[in-house]
C-alpha positions in Angstrom: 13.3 -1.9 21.8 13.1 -5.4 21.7 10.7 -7.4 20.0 9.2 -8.6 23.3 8.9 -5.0 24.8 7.6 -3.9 21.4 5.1 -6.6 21.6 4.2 -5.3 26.0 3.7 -2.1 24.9 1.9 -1.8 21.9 -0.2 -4.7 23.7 -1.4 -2.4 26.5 -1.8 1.0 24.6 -2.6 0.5 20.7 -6.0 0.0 19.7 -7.1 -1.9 16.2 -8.0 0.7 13.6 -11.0 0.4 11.5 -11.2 -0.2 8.4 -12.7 3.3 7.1 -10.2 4.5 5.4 -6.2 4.6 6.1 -5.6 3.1 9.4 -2.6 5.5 9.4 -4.8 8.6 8.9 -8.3 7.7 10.3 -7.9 11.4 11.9 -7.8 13.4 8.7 -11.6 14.6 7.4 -10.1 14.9 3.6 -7.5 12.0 1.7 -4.1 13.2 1.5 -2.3 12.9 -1.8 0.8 11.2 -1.3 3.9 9.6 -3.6 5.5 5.8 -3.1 9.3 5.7 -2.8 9.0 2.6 -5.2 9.3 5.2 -8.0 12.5 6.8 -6.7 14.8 4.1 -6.2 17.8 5.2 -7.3 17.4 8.4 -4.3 19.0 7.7 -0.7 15.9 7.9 1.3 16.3 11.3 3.1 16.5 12.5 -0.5 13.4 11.0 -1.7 11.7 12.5 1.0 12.3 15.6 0.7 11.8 15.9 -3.0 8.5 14.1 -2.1 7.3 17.2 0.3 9.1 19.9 -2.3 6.6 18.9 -4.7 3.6 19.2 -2.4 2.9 15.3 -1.3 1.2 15.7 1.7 1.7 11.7 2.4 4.4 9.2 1.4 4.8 4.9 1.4 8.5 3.8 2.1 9.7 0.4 0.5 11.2 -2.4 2.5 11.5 -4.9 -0.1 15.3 -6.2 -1.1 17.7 -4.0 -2.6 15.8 -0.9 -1.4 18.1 1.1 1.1 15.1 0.9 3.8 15.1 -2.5 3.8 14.6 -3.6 7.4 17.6 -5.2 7.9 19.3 -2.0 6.8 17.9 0.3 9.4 19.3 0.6 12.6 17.2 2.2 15.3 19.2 5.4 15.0 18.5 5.3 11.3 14.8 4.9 11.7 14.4 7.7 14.5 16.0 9.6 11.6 13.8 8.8 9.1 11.0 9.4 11.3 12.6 13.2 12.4 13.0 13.9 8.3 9.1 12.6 7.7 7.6 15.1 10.6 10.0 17.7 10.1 8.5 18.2 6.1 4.9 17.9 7.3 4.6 14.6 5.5 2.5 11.5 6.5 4.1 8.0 6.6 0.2 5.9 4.9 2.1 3.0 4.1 5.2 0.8 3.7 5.2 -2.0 1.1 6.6 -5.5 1.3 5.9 -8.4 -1.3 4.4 -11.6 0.3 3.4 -14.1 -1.4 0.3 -15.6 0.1 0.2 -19.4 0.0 3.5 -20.0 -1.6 4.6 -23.7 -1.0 7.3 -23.8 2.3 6.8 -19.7 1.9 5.0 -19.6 5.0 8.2 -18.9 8.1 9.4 -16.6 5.5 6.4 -14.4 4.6 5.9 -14.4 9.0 9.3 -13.2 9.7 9.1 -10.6 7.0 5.6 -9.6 8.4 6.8 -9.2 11.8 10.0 -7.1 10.7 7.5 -4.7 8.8 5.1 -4.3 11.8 8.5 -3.3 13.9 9.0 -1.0 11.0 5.5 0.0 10.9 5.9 1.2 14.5 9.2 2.7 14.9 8.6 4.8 11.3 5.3 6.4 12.6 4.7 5.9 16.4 1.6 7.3 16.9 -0.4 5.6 14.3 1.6 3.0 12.6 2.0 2.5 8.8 -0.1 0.3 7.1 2.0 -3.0 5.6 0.8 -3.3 1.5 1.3 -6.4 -0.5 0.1 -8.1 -3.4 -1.3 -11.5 -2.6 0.7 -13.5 -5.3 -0.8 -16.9 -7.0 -1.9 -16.9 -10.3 -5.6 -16.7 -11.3 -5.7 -20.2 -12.9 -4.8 -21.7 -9.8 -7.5 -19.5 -7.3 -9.8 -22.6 -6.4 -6.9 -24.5 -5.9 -5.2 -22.3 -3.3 -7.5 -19.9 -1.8 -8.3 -22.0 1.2 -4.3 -21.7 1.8 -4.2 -18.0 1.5 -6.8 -17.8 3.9 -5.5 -19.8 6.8 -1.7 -18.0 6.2 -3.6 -15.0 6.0 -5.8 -15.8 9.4 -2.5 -16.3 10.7 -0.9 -12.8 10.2 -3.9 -11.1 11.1 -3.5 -12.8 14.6 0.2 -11.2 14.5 -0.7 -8.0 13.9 -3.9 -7.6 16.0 -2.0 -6.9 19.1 0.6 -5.1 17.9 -2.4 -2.2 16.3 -0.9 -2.9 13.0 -3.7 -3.2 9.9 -2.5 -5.2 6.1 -3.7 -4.2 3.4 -3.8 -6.5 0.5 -3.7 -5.6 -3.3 -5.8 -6.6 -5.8 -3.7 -7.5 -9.0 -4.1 -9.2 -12.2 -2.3 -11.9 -13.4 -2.1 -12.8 -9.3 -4.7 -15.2 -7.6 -6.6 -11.9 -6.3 -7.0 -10.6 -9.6 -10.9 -9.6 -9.3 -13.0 -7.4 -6.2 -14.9 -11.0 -5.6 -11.9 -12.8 -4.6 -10.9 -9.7 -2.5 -14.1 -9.8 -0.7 -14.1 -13.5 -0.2 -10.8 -13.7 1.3 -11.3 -11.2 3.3 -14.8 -12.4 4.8 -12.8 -15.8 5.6 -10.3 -14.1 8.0 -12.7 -11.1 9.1 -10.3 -9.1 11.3 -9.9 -5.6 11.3 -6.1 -6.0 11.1 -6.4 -7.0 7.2 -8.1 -4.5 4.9 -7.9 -4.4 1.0 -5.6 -1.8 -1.0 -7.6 -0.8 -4.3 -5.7 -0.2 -7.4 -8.1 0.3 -10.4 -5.5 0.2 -12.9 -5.8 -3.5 -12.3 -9.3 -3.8 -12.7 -9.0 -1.6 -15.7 -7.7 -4.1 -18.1 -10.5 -6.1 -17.2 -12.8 -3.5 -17.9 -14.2 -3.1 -15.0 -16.3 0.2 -14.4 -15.1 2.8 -12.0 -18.3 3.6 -10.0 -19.3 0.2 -8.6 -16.0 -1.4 -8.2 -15.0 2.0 -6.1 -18.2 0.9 -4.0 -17.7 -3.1 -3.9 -15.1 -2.2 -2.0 -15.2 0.2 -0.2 -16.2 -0.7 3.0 -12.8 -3.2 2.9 -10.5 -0.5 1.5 -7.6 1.1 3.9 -5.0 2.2 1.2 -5.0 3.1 -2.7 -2.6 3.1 -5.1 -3.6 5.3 -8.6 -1.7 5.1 -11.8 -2.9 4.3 -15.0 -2.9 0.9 -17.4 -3.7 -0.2 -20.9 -3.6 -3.5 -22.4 -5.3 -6.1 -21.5 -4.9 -9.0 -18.8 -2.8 -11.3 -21.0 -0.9 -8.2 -22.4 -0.9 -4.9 -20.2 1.9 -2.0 -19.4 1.2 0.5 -16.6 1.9 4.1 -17.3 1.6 6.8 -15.4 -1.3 8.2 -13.3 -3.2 10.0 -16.1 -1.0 9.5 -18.8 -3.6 6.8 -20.5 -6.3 9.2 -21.0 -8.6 6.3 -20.2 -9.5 6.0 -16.4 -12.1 9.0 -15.5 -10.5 10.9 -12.4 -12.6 13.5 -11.7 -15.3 10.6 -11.5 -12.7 9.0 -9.2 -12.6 11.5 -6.8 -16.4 12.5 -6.9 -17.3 8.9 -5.6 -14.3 9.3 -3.2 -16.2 12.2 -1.5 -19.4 9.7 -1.4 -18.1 6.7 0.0 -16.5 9.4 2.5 -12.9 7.9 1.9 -10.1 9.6 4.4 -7.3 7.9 3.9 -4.2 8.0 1.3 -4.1 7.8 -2.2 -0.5 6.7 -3.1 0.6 8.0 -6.8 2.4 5.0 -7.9 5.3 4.4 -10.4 5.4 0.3 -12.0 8.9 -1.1 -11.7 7.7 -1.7 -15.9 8.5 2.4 -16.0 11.2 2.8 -13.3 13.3 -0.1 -14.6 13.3 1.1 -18.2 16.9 3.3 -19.4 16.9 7.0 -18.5 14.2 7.0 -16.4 14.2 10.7 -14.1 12.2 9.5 -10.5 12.1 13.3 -9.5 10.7 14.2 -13.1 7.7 11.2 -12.9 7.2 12.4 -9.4 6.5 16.0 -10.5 4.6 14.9 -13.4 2.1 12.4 -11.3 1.8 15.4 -9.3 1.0 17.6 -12.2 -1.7 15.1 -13.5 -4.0 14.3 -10.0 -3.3 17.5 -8.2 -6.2 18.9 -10.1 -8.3 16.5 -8.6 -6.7 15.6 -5.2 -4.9 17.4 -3.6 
């Protein structure tokens, strides 16, 4: 399919999800626990996924960053109808797939639009029905927020006006040490652009380290929030590792998943692995992904 027909298509038949949850899995009365292929690099992708569904993931995110065999570039359309038989055929849910783009970057602007529309083609041809949210962090660094928000905002007005026809929703990550390090900048850069084909992807092991509480952040953002990511931090914001989902001890998850049921949250939760664990030596991606399971199952699944 080309781009144009792609474009003809979804253009006449997709409708823009809202942003109540996972845009992927608006249909689903109960979040489904699901694991990130970022954690499993070193696995050929039909691998990952079924280890992913033989532990019990009910939901997955694929990567199409560089050096990640799903890169884009890498995936034929014979390759991605595979992928896509593999995914149904375990009973699994394709949430999300994750790019980095770098919101604002100077002369990173026909870059971050060409990567965009190649994971929107993904998006589609992955999961058909209801496409795959695209995650990203918004790069930036916090010092520099006043001096390049209003940048972020018109690149980011102009993706949302890339993905509107095409049905596709972004969800952008809250991240510290980034330019959209705190829930107010989230919220304000959202209410700039205003379209229901950007949402915000919540990660509390970010707001963590700035000791933010659980409760009310959950519920500044909800109404914004299409995707979350859950794993564990300690540190601070100058000096921080992330660890594994409940390997910290610190971050309260059976509070997590009570306010979950009272914001009425029906989308993904995607157990994530930091490239600070996944790059160090020896590292077992089949034994973290087992042993995220074995922490939030209790609570999620």
């Amino acid at each position: 399919m080309t781009r144009r027909s792609l474009n003809t298509a979804l253009s006449a038949g997709a409708s823009i999800a809202l942003l109540t949850g996972s845009a992927s899995l608006a249909r689903n009365r109960k979040p489904l626990l699901g694991f990130k292929q970022y954690g499993m690099k070193k696995f050929p992708v039909h691998e990952a996924i079924r280890h992913i569904a033989g532990i019990g993931y009910k939901a997955l995110s694929l990567t199409l960053m560089p050096t990640w065999d799903t890169e884009p570039k890498l995936l034929s359309r014979t390759a991605r109808a595979e992928i896509r038989k593999r995914i149904d055929g375990l009973g699994l849910v394709l949430s999300s797939v994750q790019e980095s783009l770098p919101l604002g970057a100077p002369d990173g602007g026909k870059r971050n639009l060409e990567r965009l529309r190649a994971a929107a083609e993904a998006a589609h041809e992955l999961s058909p029905s209801t496409p795959a949210v695209i995650e990203t962090p918004a790069g930036g660094r916090p010092e520099k927020w006043i001096e390049t928000r209003n940048r972020m905002a018109d690149e980011l007005a102009l993706w949302a006006k890339t993905l509107e026809p095409l049905g596709v929703v972004l969800a952008i990550e809250g991240h510290v040490g980034t330019a959209l390090d705190m829930p107010a900048k989230v919220l304000w850069l959202l209410d700039q652009v205003k379209s229901p084909s950007i949402g915000n992807l919540f990660d509390y092991s970010h707001y963590h380290l700035q000791r933010l509480d659980l409760d009310p952040t959950l519920r500044q953002l909800a109404g914004r929030t299409v995707l979350h990511h859950i794993k564990d931090s300690a540190g601070n914001p100058e000096h921080y590792r992330f660890l594994l989902p409940g390997d910290s001890g610190e971050i309260n998850y059976r509070e997590y998943a009570r306010v979950l049921g009272e914001i009425r949250y029906q989308g993904t939760l995607l157990l994530e692995v930091s490239a600070q664990i996944f790059n160090q030596p020896g590292y077992d991606g089949l034994a973290a992904a087992q042993h995220c399971w074995n922490n939030m199952a209790p609570y999620f699944a």
